[in-house]
N, C-alpha and C positions, 0 to 999 in steps of 0.2 A: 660361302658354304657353311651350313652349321657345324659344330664341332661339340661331341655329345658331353665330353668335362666339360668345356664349357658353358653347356647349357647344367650342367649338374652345379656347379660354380653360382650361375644365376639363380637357383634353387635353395644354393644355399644360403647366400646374403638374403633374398627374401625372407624365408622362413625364418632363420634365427635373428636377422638385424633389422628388418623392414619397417617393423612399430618401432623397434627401438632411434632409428635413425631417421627415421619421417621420409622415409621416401623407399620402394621396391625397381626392380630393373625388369624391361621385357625379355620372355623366360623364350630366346628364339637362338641360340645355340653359337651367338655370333660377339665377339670380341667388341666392344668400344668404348667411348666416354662414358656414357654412363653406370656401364659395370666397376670402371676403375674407379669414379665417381663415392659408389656407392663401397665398394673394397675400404678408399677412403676415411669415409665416414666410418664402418664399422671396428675398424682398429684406432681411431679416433676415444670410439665408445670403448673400444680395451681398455682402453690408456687413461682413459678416466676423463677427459675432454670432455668440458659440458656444451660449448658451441660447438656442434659441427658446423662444416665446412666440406667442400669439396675440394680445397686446395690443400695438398700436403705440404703445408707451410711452415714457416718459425716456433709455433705454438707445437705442434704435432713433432718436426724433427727433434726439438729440443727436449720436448717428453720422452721419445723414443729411446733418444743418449741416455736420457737419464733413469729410467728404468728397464730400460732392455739394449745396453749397447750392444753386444753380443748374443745369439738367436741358436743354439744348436739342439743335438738330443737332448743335452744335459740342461740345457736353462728352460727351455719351451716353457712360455707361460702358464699357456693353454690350451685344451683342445681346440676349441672354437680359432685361436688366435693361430693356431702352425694353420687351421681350413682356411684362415684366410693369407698366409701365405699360399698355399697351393692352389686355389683359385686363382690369384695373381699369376702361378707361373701360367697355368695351361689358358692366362688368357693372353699369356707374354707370347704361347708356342714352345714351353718348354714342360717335363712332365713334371707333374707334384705331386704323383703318388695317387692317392686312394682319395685323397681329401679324406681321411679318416683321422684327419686330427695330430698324426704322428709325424717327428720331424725323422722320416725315415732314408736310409741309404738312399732312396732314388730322391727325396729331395734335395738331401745335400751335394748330390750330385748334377743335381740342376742348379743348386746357388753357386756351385764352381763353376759351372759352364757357364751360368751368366755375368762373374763377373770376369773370366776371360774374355767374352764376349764385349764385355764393356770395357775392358783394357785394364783393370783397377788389382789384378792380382797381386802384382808388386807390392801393393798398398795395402789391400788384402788378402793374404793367405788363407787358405783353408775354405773351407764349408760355411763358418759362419756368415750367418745374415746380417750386417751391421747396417743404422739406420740409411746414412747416403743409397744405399744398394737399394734397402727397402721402396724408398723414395722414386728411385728408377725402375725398382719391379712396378707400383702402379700409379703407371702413367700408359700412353702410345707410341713411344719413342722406341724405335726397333734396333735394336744392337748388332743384327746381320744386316748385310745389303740388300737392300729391294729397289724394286721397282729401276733396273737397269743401273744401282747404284755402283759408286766406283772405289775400288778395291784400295785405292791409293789415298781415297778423302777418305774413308772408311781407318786404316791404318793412323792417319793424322788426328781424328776423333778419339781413336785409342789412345796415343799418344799422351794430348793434353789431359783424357781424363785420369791416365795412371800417374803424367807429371804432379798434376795441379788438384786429386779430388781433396787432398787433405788441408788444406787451406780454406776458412771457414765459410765462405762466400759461392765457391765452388760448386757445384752440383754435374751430376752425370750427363753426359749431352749425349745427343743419338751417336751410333753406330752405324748409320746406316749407308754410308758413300753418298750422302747428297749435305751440298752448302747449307742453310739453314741459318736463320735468325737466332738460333741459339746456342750455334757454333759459333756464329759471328762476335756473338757477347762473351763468350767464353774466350777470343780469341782476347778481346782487349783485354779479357781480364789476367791471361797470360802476360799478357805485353807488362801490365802493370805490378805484377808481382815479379818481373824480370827487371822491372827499373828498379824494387826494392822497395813496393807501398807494402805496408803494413794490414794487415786481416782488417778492419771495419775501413780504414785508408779507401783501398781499392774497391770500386763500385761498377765498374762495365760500361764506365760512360767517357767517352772521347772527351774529357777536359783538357785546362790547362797544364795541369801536373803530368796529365799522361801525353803530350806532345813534347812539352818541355823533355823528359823522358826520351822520347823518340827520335829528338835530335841530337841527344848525346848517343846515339847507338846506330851513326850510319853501317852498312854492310856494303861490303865492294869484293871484287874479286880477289882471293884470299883469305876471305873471313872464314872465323869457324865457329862452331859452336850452335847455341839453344838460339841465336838471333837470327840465324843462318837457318836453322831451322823453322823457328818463326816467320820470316821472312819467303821462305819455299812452300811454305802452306798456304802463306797468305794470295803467293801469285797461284796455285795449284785452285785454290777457292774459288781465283778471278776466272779461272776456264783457262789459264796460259797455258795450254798443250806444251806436253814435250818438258815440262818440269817436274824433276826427281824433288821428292822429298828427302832430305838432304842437310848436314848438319856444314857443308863446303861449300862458298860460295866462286863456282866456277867459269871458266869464258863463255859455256854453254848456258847457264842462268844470266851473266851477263847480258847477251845475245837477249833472252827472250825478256828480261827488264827492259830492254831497248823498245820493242817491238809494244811494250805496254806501255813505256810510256810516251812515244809516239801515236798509239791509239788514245791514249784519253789528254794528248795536246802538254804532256808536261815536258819540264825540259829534258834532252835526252844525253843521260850520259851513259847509262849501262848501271848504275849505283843505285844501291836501299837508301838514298836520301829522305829526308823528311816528307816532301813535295810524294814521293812514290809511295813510302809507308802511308800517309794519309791516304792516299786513292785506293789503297786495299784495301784497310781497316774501315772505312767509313766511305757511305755515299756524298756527300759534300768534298772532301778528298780538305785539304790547304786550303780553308779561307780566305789565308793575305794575298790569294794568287788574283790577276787581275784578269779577266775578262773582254773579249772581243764582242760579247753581245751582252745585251741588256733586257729587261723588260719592265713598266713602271704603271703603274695607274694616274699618271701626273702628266698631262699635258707637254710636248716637247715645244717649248719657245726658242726664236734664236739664241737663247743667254745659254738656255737649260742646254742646248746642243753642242753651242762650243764647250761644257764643260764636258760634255759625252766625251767629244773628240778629243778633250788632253786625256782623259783618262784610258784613251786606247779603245772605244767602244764602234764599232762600223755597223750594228745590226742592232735595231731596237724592236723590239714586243710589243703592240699597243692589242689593245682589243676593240672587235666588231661592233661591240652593242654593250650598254648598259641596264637594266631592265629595272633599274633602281635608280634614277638620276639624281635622290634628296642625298643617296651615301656616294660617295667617290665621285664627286659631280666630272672630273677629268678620266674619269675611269676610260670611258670610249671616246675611240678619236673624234679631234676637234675642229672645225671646220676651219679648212687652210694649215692644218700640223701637217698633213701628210706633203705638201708643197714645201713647207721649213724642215721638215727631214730632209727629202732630195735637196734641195736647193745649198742643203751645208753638208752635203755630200757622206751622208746615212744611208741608211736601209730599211726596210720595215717589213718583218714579216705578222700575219696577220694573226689574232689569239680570238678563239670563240668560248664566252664561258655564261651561263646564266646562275643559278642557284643550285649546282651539281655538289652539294656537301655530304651528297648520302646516297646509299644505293638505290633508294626509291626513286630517285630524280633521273635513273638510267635504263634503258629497255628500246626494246626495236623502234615504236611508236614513238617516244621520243627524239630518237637518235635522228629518225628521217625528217621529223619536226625543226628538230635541230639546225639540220643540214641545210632545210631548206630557208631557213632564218638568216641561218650566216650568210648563202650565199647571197640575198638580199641586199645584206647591209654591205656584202666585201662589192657588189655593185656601186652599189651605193657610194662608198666611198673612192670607189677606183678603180679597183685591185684588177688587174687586167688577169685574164684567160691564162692559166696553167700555175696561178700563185696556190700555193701551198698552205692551207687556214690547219690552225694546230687547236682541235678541240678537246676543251678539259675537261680532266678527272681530277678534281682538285681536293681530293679525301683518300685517306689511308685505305684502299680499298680489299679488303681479302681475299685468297686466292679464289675461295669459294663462290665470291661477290664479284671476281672477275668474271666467272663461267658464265653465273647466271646474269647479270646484269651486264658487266663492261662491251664483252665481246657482243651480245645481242644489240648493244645500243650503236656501236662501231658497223654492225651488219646494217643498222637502221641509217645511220650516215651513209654509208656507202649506196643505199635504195636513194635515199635523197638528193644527195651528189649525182646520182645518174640520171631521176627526174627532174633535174635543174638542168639536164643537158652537159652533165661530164666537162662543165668550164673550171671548175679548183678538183685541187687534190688534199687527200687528207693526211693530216700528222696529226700525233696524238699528247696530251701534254698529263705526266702526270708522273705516279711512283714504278720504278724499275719496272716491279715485275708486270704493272698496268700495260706498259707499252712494250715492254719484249714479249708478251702474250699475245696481245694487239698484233705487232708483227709478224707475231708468227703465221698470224691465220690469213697476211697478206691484205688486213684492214687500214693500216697505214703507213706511210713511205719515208715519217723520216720522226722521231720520238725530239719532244723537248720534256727532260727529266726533270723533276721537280726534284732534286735530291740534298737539297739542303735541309727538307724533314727525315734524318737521318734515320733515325727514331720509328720511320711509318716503319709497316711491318712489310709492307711491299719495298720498302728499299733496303731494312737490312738483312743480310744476308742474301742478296740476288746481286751478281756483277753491271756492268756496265749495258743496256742491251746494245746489240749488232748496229743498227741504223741511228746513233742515236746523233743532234744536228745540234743541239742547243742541250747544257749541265748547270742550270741552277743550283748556284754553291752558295748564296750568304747577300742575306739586304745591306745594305749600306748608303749613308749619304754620300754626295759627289757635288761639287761644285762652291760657289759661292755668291753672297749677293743675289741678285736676280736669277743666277745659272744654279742656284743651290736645286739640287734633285734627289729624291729616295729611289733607287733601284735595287735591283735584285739582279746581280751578276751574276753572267753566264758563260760559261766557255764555249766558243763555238766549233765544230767540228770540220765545216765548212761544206756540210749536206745542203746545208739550204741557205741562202745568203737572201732572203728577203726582197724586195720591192725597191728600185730607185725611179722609177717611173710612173705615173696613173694616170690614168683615163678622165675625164670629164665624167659628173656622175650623170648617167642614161636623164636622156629626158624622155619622160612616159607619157608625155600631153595629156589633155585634161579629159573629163568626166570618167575617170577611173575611180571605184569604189575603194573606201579607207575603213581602220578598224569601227568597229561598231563602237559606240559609245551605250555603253554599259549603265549608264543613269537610265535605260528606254527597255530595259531587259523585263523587267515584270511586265512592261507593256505589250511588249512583244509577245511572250508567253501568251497573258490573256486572249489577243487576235488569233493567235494560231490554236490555240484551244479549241477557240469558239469557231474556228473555220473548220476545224477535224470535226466536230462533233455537229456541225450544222448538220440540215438534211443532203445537201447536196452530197456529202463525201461520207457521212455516217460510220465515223471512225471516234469511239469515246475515250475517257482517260486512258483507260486501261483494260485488258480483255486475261480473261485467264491464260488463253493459249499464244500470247507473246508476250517476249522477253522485257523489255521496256515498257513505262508509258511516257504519254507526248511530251509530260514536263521531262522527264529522265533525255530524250530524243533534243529537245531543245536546248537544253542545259547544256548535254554533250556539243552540238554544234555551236551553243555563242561560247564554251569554251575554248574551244581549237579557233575561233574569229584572226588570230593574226596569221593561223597556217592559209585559211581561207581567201584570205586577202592577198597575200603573198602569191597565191596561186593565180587568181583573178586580175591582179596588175601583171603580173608576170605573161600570162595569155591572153590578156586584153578583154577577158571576158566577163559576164557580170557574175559575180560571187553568190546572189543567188541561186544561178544555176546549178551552181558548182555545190553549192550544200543542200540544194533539195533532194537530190537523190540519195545522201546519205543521210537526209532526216527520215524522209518517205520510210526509205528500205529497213531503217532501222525501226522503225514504229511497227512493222510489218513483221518483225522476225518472230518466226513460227516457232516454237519449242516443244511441242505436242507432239503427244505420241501416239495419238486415237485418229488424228486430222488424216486424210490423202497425203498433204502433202507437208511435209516437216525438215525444214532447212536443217535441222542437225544430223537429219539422218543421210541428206543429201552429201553433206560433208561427209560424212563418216564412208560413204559410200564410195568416193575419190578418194579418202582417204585409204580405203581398202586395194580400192582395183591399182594404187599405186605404190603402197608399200608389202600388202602381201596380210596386213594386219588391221585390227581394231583398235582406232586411239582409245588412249585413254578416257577421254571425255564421253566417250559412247561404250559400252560394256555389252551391248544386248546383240545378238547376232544381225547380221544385213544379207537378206536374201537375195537382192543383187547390186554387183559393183557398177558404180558408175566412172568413165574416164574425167568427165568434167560437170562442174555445176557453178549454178551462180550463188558468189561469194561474198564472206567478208561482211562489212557495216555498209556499201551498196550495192551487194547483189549481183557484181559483175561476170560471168565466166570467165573463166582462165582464157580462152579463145579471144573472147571477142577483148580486152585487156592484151592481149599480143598482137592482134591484127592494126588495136587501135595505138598504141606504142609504135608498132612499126609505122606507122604512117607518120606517126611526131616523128622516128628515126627521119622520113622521106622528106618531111615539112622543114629538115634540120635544128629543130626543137631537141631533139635526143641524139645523144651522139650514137654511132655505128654500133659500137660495142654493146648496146640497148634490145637491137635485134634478135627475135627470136624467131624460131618456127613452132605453131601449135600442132603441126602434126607429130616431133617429137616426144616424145615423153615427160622425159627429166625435162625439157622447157616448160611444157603446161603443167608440170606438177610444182618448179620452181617459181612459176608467178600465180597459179593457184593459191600454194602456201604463202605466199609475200600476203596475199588480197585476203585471206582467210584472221593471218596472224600479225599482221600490223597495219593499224588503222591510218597512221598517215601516209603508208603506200599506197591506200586505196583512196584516198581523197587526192592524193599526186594524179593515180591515175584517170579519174572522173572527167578534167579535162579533155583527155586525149579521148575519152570516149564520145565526149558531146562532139569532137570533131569529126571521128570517124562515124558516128552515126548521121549526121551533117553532110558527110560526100556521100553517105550512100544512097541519102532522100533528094539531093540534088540542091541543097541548103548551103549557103556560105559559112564560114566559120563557123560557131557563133562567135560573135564579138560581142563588144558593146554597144556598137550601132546596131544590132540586129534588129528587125522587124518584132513586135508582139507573136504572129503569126508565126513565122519563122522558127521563134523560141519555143510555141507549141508544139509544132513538126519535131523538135528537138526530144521535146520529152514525152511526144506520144510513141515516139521509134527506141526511147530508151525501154518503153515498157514492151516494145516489140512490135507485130505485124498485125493484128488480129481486133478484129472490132470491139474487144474488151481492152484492146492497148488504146486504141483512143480514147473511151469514155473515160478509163484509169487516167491519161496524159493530161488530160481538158483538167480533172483534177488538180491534177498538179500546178498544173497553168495557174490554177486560183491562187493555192500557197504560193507558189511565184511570186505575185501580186501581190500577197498580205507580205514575207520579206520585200517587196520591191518599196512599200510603203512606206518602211525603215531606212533602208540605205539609200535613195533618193538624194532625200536631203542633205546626208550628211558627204555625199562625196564631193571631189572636184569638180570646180563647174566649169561645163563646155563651153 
C-alpha cells in the first residue's frame, strides 16, 4: 500500500539528489531497496564521498564518525541532511516530522523509539543519531516483529545488539523475531568477543581460534552467565521449543540439548559441548566428527570399499549420469561398482545431478526433463522400484530463487516421476533452506544437506530441515594404497538407508531408436524445410500470424532429442511419432488477433472460465469463457490428456495416483495448466495420446512394429474426425517419413 511521506521522501531524493547521485527512485509511495539505495548515496554526497555506492560501508561509516558522530537540534548539518534523515524514518515506519529539514521534537522522538527498538539504548542514550544507528536507519532490516515473528528471538536480537554494538566490527542486526543469516554472523561474533578476540581479531567466521575458544567454554547444568545465555539463544535459533532465554543452565535446557542432540546424531549427553556448540553456530556442525554415509565422484573398487568400512561408512552417494564424461570420468557409476558395493556389504543411494550451478538451469520443464533422465539411467543401473533418487541444487540458491525456480523445477520432477509411472521417489540435495522449503510443499520425502558450504546463504542462518536423511559436513581423504578415496562425509539420519540389492539392467531388445547424432542436424533441417514448403503441405519459413518458424520448431525438437528418446524406448514406440505432433502443432501456433481462430485467446478463455480472471499474458477482454481447449506446444485438450493418462493408469504404465476425472474441474484445469505451462509434460504426455487415439480407431499400440498404414490412422485421428483431419494426417505421414529418414539408420538393429 502506498504511504504518502513516503512517496514525499521519493520526491525528495529525486529532485534535490538524483543528477547529483546518478540515479532517481520510482515516485510510487512504497518503501524498498532502492529508495534506501538512493537515501544512501545522498548522504554519501553530504559527506563529501566522491564514489558513490549503494552500500553503507567502511568509507561512509568512518566519514560519518568523523564529522558528525553525534546528530541533534544542535549539530544538524543541514537542511537537506536532517530531510534525509526523515525520509529514512517514514520509510523505516516511524514518523520524521515534516521532512522540513528540522531535527525536530518528533524526530528525536523517533530516533529514541528506534533505538529502543533496536535494543542499543544502554549504549545510546538520548535522541541523538549516532552513525551505527544511521546505518540501520537505511537499510530493510525491521526492528519490530513481523511477519508472525517471535517475541523471544526478537528480545535475543536486542540483546546482542545492546551487548555487542560498540565493538568495531559490530553492526545492528534485525529486530525482527525471525533467525536470519545476519543474526547468525552476529552470533559468532559474540562468541568470539566472549572468548576475548580483540576488535580487527574477530571476523564472524567459524575458524580455528573460534572453536579452539568454544571448547574451553563447555556449559552443563549449573552454568551461569553470558555463555549460558549464548548457548539458549543458540538452541532457541535452532527452533528447540520450550527454551527460555536464560542466563542458567537448567535440567529443563538440559532435557531439550538432549533431544538436539539426539536429532542431529550427536553424542548425547545433556551438555554445551563442543560437538553441540558447532551444530548450532554453523551448518557443517564438528568436522572431526566421523560419518555413517558418504558420497564420492570416484569409482568404489574393492580396496576403496574396505577403506569405507574401517572408517564406519554403510551408505554411499554415487550419481545417475554424467553428461561430461572428459571431467570426472568416475563421476557416474561404473559398470559392476554397484555389485562391489553390495557384495562388501555397503549401500547406495542414488544422486541425480547435470549442470544445475545456477537458477537458469531450474524450472518446471526442466525438472520433468530431469526426472525423466534419471529415472532412465536408475533403470539402467538397477535401482529397483520404490529407491529414493536425491536430485540437485548444487548452488547457493536464494530465497527468492527458491520461489521462483527451485520449487517449480521440484513440481516439474514430481510431473516426471509420475509420467515414468511413480517407480522412484524423490529427495532433494542441496542448502537448508532449498530442501525445508522443498518439503514443505511435500515435493520431497527425505533432504540430503549440502551443509558443509556453511557460508551459502541458504544454510546460514536456517536450522536443520524436519526430514532431513544424509549432513554433508567436510571432504576428506580415506584410505590407503589402492583403497585411498576423496569423500565428502555425511551423517546419516537413518531416513534413507540406500540400496544393497539391484536388478539386472532391463533389456529393451533391439530396433529401438537412439539419440540423434547431431553431426545430420543441418541436414535434417534443410529436408524438413523443403517438405513444409513443398506444394503438397504449403507451410513457408515463417507466416506473420505464428509464433515460431520451422527452423525455431526444429531446433526446439532436436534439442529436447534425449527427452525424446527416453520416451520412445520407454514405450516402445518410434520417436518420430512422438515429436511430430509437437513439431507440427508448434509451427501452427496462432498469435493473431484478427484470425477466427487464435490459440492464445483460446487459452486465455480457460483460463478465465477457470479462475474467475484474465492472465496476465492476455490483457484484452474475452467475450466468452471456455472450460477446455487444446494446449500447450501439442495442442492437446485437457480432456482428451486425462482420458489418455487414464488408460496408461489402466495399461499399468502410470501408477493409480495418476488418475483423474475430466468432468471435475480442478482435474482439467490441473492438467490443462501442466500442458499449457511445461513443455516436457506435454511431450510425457503425447505418448499416452497416440495410445488412446489407437484404441479408439481400433489400432494396436503404436509400437515400433507398427504398420506405415497404421501409423497414419495414428495421426490422422490426432488431427481428429473430419475429412480435413485426413488430408492434414496424410501430411504429416510425409514429415514422418523425412524424421524416419534420419533415425533409421542410426537405431538398434532388429
Amino acid at each position: 500500500m502506498a504511504d504518502e511521506m513516503v512517496l514525499q521522501a521519493q520526491k525528495f531524493v529525486n529532485k534535490v539528489y538524483g543528477a547529483r547521485i546518478g540515479m532517481t527512485v520510482e515516485e510510487n509511495g512504497r518503501t524498498g531497496w532502492p529508495v534506501m539505495y538512493a537515501l544512501t548515496r545522498a548522504l554519501q554526497w553530504e559527506l563529501g564521498i566522491s564514489a558513490l555506492s549503494n552500500s553503507f560501508g567502511p568509507t561512509t561509516l568512518n566519514t560519518l564518525q568523523s564529522k558528525h558522530p553525534k546528530i541533534n537540534a544542535s549539530t544538524a548539518p543541514s537542511a537537506d541532511f536532517i530531510r534525509i534523515v526523515q525520509s529514512g524514518l517514514y520509510c523505516k515506519g516511524y514518523d520524521g516530522g515534516s521532512i522540513d529539514g528540522t531535527y525536530s521534537d518528533r524526530v528525536a522522538s523517533s530516533i529514541a523509539q528506534l533505538k529502543a527498538d533496536m535494543g542499543v539504548t544502554g549504549a545510546y542514550p538520548g535522541s541523538d543519531l549516532v552513525p551505527k544507528v544511521f546505518k540501520g536507519l537505511l537499510n530493510m532490516d525491521a526492528y519490530v516483529t513481523v511477519n508472525s515473528g517471535s517475541d523471544t528471538i526478537r528480545s535475543i536480537q536486542q540483546w546482542l545488539n545492546g551487548r555487542y554494538i560498540n565493538r568495531q566490527d559490530f553492526f545492528i542486526v534485525p529486530c525482527d523475531g525471525h533467525y536470519s543469516r545476519d543474526v547468525a554472523k552476529a552470533m559468532i561474533y559474540a562468541v568470539q568477543y566472549e572468548i576475548g578476540m580483540a576488535d580487527g581479531t574477530a571476523n564472524g567466521n567459524f575458524g580455528p581460534g573460534t572453536q579452539a575458544g568454544l571448547k574451553d567454554h563447555p556449559v552443563s547444568v549449573g552454568s551461569t552467565g553470558t555463555w549460558v545465555q549464548l548457548f539458549s539463544a543458540a538452541m532457541i535459533f535452532n527452533r528447540r521449543y520450550g527454551v527460555s532465554f536464560a542466563g542458567t543452565f537448567t535440567t529443563g535446557l538440559s532435557d531439550a540439548v538432549r533431544e538436539f542432540q539426539a536429532y542431529c546424531k550427536l553424542p548425547v549427553t545433556g551438555s554445551g559441548d563442543f560437538s553441540t556448540w558447532a551444530s548450532l553456530l554453523v551448518s557443517h556442525g564438528d568436522q572431526s566428527r566421523k560419518g555413517e554415509a558418504c558420497d564420492c565422484v570416484t569409482q568404489i573398487t574393492p580396496a576403496r570399499a574396505t577403506a569405507l568400512k574401517a572408517e564406519g561408512v554403510k551408505y554411499v552417494g554415487r550419481y545417475l549420469y554424467n553428461p561430461s564424461a572428459t571431467t570426472l570420468p568416475e563421476k557416474e557409476i561404473q559398470p559392476g561398482e554397484l555389485k562391489t558395493i553390495a557384495d562388501n556389504g555397503l549401500r547406495c543411494f542414488p544422486i541425480y545431478q547435470t549442470y544445475g550451478r545456477g537458477k537458469e538451469s531450474f524450472g518446471p520443464e526442466q525438472g520433468t526433463a530431469d526426472a525423466i533422465s534419471a529415472v532412465k539411467h536408475a533403470e539402467r543401473h538397477g535401482f529397483k522400484p520404490g529407491t529414493r533418487i536425491f536430485f540437485a541444487v548444487d548452488y547457493d540458491a536464494v530465497d527468492d530463487e527458491v520461489t521462483t525456480n527451485i520449487i517449480p523445477h521440484f513440481q516439474g520432477i514430481a510431473d516426471g516421476i509420475e509420467s515414468t509411472g511413480s517407480k522412484y521417489t524423490v529427495g532433494v540435495y542441496g542448502p537448508r533452506n532449498v530442501c525445508s522449503r522443498v518439503a514443505e510443499r511435500r515435493l520431497s520425502e527425505a533432504s540430503f544437506v549440502s551443509d558443509m558450504s556453511y557460508a551459502f546463504s541458504g544454510n546460514f542462518g536456517y536450522p536443520l530441515p524436519n526430514n532431513w536423511a544424509y549432513d554433508q559436513i567436510v571432504t576428506k581423504w580415506v584410505g590407503s594404497g589402492d583403497g585411498r578415496i576423496e569423500i565428502d562425509v555425511n551423517i546419516a539420519s537413518g531416513l534413507d538407508t540406500g540400496q544393497n540389492s539391484f536388478d539386472p539392467a532391463p533389456s529393451t531388445g533391439s530396433g529401438l531408436d537412439v539419440e540423434f547424432d547431431n553431426t545430420m542436424w543441418e541436414a535434417l533441417r534443410k529436408d524438413i524445410r523443403a517438405y513444409m514448403q513443398s506444394d503438397a503441405v504449403g507451410v513457408p519459413e515463417s507466416n506473420w500470424y505464428t509464433k515460431y518458424t520451422t527452423t525455431e520448431c526444429i531446433d526446439f525438437v532436436l534439442s529436447w532429442d534425449d527427452v525424446f528418446t527416453d520416451l520412445a524406448r520407454r514405450y516402445r514406440m518410434r520417436k518420430a511419432l512422438i515429436q511430430l505432433p509437437v513439431l507440427w502443432e508448434m509451427r501452427h501456433y496462432n498469435i493473431s488477433k484478427v484470425l477466427t481462430i487464435d490459440d492464445q485467446y483460446s487459452d486465455a478463455a480457460v483460463y478465465q472460465y477457470h479462475t474467475g480472471q484474465l492472465p496476465d499474458w492476455w490483457p484484452d477482454a474475452i467475450t466468452d469463457s471456455m472450460r477446455d481447449s487444446s494446449t500447450g506446444l501439442a495442442q492437446i485438450f485437457g480432456a482428451t490428456a486425462i482420458a489418455s493418462r487414464n488408460l496408461a493408469v489402466d495399461r499399468g504404465l502410470l501408477a493409480s495416483t495418476s488418475r483423474r476425472n475430466a468432468s471435475d474441474d480442478a482435474d482439467l484445469f490441473e492438467i490443462w495448466t501442466k500442458l499449457r505451462t511445461n513443455n516436457s509434460f506435454t511431450m510425457a504426455t503425447v505418448p499416452f495420446v497416440h495410445m488412446y487415439h489407437a484404441s479408439l480407431i481400433g489400432v494396436s499400440g503404436p509400437t515400433i512394429t507398427s504398420s506405415p498404414e497404421d501409423t497414419e490412422k495414428v495421426l490422422i485421428r490426432y488431427q481428429g474426425t473430419t475429412e480435413d483431419a485426413v488430408a492434414e494426417g496424410k501430411k504429416r505421414m510425409g514429415l514422418y517419413q523425412v524424421l524416419e529418414k534420419y533415425y533409421e539408420p542410426l537405431r538398434d538393429p532388429a
